[in-house]
C-alpha positions, 0 to 999 in steps of 0.5 A: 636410766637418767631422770634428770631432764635438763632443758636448754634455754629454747626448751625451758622458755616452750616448757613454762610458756614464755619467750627466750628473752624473758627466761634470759632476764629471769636468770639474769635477776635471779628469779630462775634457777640456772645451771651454767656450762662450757666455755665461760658457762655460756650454755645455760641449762634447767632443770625439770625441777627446777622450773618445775618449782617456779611454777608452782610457786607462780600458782601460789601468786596466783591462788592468793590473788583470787582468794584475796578477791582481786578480779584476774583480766583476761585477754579477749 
């Protein structure tokens, strides 16, 4: 059995809870890892580990910013 969960761009942007857009822009400046297939490589595809990896590194920003003492804003 396969394990290697990939996700399209729709999928990955539900997956780490942005839109489609943002994902787009992340692959474009190179912040997310991205696998590119088919004609031209236009089909973008993730792996799980991948954006996996992205989101712990996210948690990371923010373990620091909390222990650094900086209040966090949440919306209302």
């Amino acid at each position: 059995m396969i394990n290697n969960k990939t996700f399209t761009v729709a999928e990955a942007a539900e997956y780490i809870g942005v839109c489609r857009e943002t994902v787009y822009r992340m692959v474009r400046n190179g912040d997310l890892k991205a696998i590119r297939v088919g004609i031209n490589g236009r089909k973008i595809l993730f792996r799980k580990t991948s954006l996996d990896r992205w989101m712990d590194a996210q948690e990371g920003i923010v373990d620091n910013v909390i222990h650094l003492g900086a209040p966090i804003r949440r919306a209302l």
